[in-house]
C-alpha positions in Angstrom: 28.3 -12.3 -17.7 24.9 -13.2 -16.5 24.0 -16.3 -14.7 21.9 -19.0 -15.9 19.9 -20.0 -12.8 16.6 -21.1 -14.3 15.7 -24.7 -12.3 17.6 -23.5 -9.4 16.4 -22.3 -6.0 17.3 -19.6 -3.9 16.4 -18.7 -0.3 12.9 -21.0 -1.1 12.0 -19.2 -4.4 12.3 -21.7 -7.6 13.4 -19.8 -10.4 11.3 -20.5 -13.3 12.0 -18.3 -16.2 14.0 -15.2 -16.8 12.2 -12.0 -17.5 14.6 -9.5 -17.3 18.4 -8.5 -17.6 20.8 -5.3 -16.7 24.3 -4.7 -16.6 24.5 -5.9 -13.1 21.4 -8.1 -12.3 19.1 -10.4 -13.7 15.2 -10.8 -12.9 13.9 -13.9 -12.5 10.3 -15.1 -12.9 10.3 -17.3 -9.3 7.8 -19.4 -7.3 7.5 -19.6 -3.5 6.4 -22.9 -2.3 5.3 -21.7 0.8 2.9 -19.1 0.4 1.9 -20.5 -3.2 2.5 -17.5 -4.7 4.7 -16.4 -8.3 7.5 -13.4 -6.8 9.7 -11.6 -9.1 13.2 -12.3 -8.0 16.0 -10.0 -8.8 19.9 -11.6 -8.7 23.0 -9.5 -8.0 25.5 -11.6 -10.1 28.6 -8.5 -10.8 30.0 -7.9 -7.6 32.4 -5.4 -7.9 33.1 -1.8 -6.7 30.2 -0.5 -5.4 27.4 -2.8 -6.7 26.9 -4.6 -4.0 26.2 -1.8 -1.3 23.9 0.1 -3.9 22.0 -3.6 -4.1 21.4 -3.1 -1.0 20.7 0.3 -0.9 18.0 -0.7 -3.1 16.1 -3.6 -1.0 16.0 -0.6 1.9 14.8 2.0 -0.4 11.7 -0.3 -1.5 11.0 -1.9 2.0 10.6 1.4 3.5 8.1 2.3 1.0 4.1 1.7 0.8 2.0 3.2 -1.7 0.0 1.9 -4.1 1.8 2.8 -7.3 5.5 1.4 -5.8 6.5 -2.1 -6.2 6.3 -3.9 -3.1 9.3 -6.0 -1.7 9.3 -9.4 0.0 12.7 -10.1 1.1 16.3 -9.6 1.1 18.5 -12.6 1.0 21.6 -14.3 -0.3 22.3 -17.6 -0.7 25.5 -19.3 -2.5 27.2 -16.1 -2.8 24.3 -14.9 -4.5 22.2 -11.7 -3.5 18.7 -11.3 -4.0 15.3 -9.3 -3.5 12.0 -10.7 -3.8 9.7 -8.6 -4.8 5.7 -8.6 -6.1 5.3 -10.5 -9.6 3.4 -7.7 -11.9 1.7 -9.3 -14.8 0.9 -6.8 -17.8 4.5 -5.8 -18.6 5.6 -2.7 -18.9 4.5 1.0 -20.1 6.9 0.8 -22.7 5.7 -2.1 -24.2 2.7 -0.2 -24.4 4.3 2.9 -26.0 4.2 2.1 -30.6 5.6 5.5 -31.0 2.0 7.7 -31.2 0.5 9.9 -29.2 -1.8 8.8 -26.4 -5.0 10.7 -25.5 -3.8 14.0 -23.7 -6.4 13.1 -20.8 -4.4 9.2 -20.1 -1.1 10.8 -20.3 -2.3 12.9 -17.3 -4.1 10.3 -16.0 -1.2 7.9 -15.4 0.9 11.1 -14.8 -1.1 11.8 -11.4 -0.4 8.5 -9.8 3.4 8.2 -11.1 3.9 11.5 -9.4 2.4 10.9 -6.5 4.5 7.8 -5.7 7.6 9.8 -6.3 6.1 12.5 -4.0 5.5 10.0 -1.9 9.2 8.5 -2.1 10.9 11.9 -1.7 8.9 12.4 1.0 10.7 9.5 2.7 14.6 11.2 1.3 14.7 8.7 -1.4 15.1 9.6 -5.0 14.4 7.6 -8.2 17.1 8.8 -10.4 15.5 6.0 -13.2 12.6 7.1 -14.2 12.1 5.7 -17.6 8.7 3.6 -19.2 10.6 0.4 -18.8 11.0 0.9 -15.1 6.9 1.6 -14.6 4.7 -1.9 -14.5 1.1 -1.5 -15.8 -0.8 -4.3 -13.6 -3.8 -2.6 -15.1 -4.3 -0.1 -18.5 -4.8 2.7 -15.9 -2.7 1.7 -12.7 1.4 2.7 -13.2 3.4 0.9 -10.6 6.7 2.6 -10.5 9.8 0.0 -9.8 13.4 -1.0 -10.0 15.1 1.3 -7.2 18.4 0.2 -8.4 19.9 3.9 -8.9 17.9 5.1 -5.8 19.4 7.9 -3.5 18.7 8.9 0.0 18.9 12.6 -0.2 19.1 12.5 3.6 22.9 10.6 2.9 26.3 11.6 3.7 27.9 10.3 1.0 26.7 8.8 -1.9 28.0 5.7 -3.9 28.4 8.0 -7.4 32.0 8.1 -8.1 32.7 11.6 -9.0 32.9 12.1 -12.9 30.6 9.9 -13.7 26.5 10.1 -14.2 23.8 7.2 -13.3 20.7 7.0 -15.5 19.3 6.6 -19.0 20.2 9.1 -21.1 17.2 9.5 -23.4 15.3 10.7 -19.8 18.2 11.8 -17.7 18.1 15.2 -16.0 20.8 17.7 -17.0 22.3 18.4 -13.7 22.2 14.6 -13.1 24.0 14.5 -16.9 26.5 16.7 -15.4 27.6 14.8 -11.8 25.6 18.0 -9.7 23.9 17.4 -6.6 20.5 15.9 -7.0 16.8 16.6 -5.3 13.3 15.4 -6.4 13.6 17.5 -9.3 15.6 15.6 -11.0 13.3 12.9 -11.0 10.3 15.4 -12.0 12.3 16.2 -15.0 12.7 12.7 -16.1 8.8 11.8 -15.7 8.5 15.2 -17.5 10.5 13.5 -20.8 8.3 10.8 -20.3 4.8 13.1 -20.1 6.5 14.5 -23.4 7.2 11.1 -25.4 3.4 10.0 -24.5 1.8 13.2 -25.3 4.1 13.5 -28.6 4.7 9.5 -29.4 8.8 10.5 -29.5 11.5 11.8 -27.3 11.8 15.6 -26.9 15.7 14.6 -27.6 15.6 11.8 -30.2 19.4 11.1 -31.2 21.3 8.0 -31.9 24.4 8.7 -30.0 24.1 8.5 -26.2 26.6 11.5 -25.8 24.4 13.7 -28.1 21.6 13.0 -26.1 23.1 14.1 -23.0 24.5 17.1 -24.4 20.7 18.0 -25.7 19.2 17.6 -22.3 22.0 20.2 -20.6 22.1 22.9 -23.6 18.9 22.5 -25.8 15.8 23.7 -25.6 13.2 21.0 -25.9 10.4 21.5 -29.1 7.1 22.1 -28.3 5.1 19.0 -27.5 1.9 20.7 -29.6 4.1 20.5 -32.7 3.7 16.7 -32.7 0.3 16.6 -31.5 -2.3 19.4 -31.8 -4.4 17.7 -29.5 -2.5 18.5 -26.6 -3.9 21.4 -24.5 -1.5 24.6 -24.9 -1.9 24.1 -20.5 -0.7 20.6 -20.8 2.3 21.3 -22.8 3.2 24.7 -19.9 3.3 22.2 -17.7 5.5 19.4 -19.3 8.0 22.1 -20.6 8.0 23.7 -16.8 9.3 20.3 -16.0 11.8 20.5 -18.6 13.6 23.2 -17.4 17.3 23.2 -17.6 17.5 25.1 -14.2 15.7 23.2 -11.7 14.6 26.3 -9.8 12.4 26.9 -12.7 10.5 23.5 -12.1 7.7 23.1 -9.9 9.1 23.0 -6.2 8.0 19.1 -5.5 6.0 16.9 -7.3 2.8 18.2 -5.4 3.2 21.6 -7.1 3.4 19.4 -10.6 -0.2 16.7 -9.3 -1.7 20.0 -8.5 -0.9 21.5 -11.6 -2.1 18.3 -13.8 -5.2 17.8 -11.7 -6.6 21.8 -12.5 -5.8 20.7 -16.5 -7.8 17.1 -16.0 -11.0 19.1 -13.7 -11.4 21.6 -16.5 -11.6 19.4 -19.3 -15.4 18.7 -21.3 -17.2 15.7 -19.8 -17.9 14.4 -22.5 -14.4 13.5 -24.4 -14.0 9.8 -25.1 -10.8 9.1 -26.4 -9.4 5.5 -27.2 -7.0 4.3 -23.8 -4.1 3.2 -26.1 -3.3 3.6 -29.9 -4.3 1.4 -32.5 -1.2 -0.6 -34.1 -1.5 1.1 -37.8 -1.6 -2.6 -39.2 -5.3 -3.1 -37.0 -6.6 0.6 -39.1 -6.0 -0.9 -42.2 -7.6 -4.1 -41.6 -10.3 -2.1 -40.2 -10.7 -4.3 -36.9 -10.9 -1.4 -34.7 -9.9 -3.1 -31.8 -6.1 -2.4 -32.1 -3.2 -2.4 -29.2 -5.9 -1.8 -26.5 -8.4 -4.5 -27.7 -5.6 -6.8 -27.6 -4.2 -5.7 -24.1 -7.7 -5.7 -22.8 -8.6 -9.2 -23.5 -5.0 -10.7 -22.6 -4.8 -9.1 -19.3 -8.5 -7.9 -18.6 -9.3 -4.7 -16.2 -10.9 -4.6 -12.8 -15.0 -6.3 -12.0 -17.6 -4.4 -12.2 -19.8 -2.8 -14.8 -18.2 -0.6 -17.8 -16.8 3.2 -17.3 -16.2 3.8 -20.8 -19.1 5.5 -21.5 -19.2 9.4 -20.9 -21.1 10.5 -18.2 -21.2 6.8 -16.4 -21.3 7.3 -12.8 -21.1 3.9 -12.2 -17.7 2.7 -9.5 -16.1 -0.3 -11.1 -15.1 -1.9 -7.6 -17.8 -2.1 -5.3 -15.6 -2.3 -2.3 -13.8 1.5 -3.2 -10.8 0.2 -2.1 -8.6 1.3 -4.9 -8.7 5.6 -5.1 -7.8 5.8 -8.5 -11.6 4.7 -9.1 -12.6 7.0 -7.1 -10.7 9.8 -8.7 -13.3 11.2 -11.8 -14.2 14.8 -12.5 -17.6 14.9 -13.7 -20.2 17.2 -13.0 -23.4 15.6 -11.0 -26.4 17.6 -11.9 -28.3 19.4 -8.7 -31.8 19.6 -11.2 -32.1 15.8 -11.7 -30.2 14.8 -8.2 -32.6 13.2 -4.9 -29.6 12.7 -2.6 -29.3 15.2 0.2 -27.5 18.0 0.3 -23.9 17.5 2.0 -22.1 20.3 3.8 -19.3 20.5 6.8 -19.6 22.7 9.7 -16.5 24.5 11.2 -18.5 25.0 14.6 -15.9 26.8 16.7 -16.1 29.6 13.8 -20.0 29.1 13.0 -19.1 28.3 9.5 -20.6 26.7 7.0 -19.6 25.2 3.6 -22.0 23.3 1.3 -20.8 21.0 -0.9 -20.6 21.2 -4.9 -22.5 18.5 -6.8 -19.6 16.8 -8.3 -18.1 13.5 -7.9 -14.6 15.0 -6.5 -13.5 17.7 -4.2 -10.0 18.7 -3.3 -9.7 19.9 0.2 -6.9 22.6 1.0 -5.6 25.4 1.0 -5.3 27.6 -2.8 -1.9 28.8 -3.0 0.1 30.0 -5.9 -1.0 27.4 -8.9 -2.7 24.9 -6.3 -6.4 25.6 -6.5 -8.8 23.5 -4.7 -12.4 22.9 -4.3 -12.8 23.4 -0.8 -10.3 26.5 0.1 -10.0 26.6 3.7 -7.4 29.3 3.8 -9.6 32.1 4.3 -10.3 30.6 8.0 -6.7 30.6 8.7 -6.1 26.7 7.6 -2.6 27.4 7.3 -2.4 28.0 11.5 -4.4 24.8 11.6 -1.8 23.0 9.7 -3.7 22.0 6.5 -1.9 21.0 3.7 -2.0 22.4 0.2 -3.8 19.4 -0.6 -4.5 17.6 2.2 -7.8 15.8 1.1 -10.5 14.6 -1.2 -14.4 14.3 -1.0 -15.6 11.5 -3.3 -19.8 11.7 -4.0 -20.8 8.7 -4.8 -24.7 9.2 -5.5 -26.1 9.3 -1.4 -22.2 8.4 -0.6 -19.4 10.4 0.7 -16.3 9.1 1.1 -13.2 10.7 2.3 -9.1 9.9 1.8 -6.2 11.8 2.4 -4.2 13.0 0.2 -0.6 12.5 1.8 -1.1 15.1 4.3 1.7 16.3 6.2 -0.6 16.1 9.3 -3.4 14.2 8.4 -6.4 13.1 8.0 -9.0 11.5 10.7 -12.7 10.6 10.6 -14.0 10.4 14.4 -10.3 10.0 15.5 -9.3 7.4 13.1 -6.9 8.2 10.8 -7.8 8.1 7.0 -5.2 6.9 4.6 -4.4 7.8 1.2 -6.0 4.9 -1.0 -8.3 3.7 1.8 -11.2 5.9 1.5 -13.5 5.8 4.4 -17.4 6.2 4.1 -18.6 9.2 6.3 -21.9 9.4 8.2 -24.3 12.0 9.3 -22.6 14.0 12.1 -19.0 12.7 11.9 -16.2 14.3 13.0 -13.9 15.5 10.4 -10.2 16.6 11.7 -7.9 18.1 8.9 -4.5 18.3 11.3 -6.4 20.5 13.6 -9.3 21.4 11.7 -12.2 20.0 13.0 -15.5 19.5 10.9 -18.6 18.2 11.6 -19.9 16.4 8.0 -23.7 16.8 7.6 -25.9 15.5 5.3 -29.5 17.8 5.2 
């Protein structure tokens, strides 16, 4: 039975208010005098079997991790017999909380697809797998920035043993993986099949398995084929709903091989759609229709918990960046098309100079460098001057055009990405200047502007 530790303090965190509660934990709404600042602060309080090594397991999983869309960890700690993790205090709640059972606009679901994937990508790259991924486990800070959390099921595929008993499964059923359902060994597509249940129930507004009985559910996601998200929503791109049933394969050589394949696949679906789509962010509650307010789930979420400075993107065709200092890549991250006719900014290009090479660059806002290979396509495709030898990844960078800006990030590079010698990082864009030195792993460009 849980604990009732609101008042008390632990390890210098008062604990103001619970927030949360599992079978094993509780989550605690805490304050830490000495930095001033509100913490999340999860409690171990059933210590028994393995529960306290996979607690741990946990506050290792999350400390070794730093990305953007992955909740950040403080500390580990016990005091009184007591474990505990602090971790970063997310207001906003959760995506579930923001899921009434409708679809959402095709283009969000990708949109918070992309960065939910690439912190899993980003996690597997590191040997450590989710095994949880559910909308309840995915904090929205923001109505367009997924933070992906509780690690309490992770796994280090790089482990000897694991602390699974044999016979049993770990996870939620209504998103659980079938060869997770069944006790088999697990890699990162496990976890791409359960964010693909997820793309499903936000692209449809229900489960692709909707039962009542747990066991029914898991018996669905090893033997049943899943319907066809389009069937629920005829908004949703026949490409769209290829890709969320390639991640619902039962065999999980049929997936996409990593969550790379899956962003790359998403990201050719978002670059090809019409500019000029605007789509409401979240449903409208069907109460708000009647009334006629037309401000609805979003109008509500929007003034409660407000969205980043800056002047308004919700027109079609704004080119206006919301956050001045670009420090954030998923406002950097649009697809619309800058027009050449009406444009006074010079003309950008990169220079391979040990080939004589020359690549100008398209007028739009975004540009994928890489290699094209299979269903990866990219803007810039160096693979026709051998960038594979070189090392370049798949998708190893992107080009932001900001008006007379470029701007430059990598995009989790297996070698990466540097800007006069300085390595770029992924979220960190750097601005580039006349005649700098672009190195993609051993690529060297020279970035002109003419």
């Amino acid at each position: 039975m849980a604990l009732d530790l609101v008042g008390k303090t632990l390890g210098g965190y008062r604990l103001d208010k619970l927030i949360g509660e599992g079978g094993m934990a509780s989550v605690y709404k805490g304050y830490q005098e000495s930095l001033k600042r509100w913490v999340a602060i999860k409690v171990l309080y059933y210590q028994e079997g393995t529960s306290l090594a996979r607690f741990q397991l946990e506050a290792k999983a999350i400390a070794s991790l730093r990305h953007r869309n992955i909740l950040i960890i403080y500390e580990y700690g016990e005091e009184d017999g007591l474990p505990y993790i602090a971790m970063e205090y997310i207001e906003g709640g959760t995506l579930e909380d923001r899921l009434v059972g409708r679809p959402l606009a095709w283009q969000q679901v990708i949109r918070l697809a992309i960065p939910i994937a690439e912190a899993l990508h980003y996690a597997h790259s590191h040997n450590i797998i989710h095994r949880d991924v559910k909308p309840s486990n995915i904090l929205m800070p923001q109505d367009d920035w997924p933070v992906l959390a509780d690690f309490g099921l992770v796994k280090r595929s790089d482990a000897d043993q694991s602390l699974t008993k044999t016979g049993t499964f770990m996870g939620t059923p209504n998103y659980i993986a079938p060869e997770q359902a069944r006790d088999l060994d697990l890699d990162c597509r496990a976890d791409m099949y359960s964010l693909g249940v997820l793309m499903f129930e936000m692209v449809a507004g229900r489960l692709p398995f909707d039962y009542e009985i747990p066991n029914k559910i898991l018996l669905a996601h090893v033997t049943e084929q899943p319907p066809s998200p389009r069937d629920f929503n005829p908004n949703c791109p026949v490409e769209l709903e290829e890709v969320i049933l390639k991640t619902l394969k039962k065999d999980p050589d049929d997936r996409y091989t990593d969550m790379e394949g899956l962003v790359d696949a998403l990201q050719t679906i978002l670059s090809n759609a019409p500019d000029d789509v605007d789509e409401p962010i979240w449903p409208e509650p069907q109460q708000e229709k009647e009334k006629g307010k037309g401000k609805g789930l979003f109008g509500s979420i929007k003034k409660i918990f407000g969205r980043r400075g800056g002047a308004s993107n919700d027109e079609p065709g704004n080119k206006t960046v919301s956050n001045p200092e670009l420090s954030k890549s998923d406002e950097l991250a649009g697809t619309f098309q800058l027009s050449k006719g009406e444009s006074t900014q010079p003309t950008a290009r990169i220079v391979l100079k040990d080939k004589a090479i020359t690549i100008d660059l398209p007028f739009k806002n975004t540009l994928v460098m890489g290699r094209t290979h299979g269903s990866t396509v990219v803007d810039i495709d160096l693979e026709p001057h051998q960038a594979s030898k070189y090392g370049v990844s798949r998708r190893h960078a992107r080009l932001l055009n900001r008006g007379e800006r470029w701007l430059i990030e990598d995009l989790h590079s297996l070698n990466g990405t540097f800007v006069n010698n300085n390595e770029v990082k992924h979220g960190q864009p750097v601005e580039l200047q006349h005649k700098d030195s672009i190195r993609l792993s051993h690529m060297v460009f020279t970035f002109e502007l003419v």
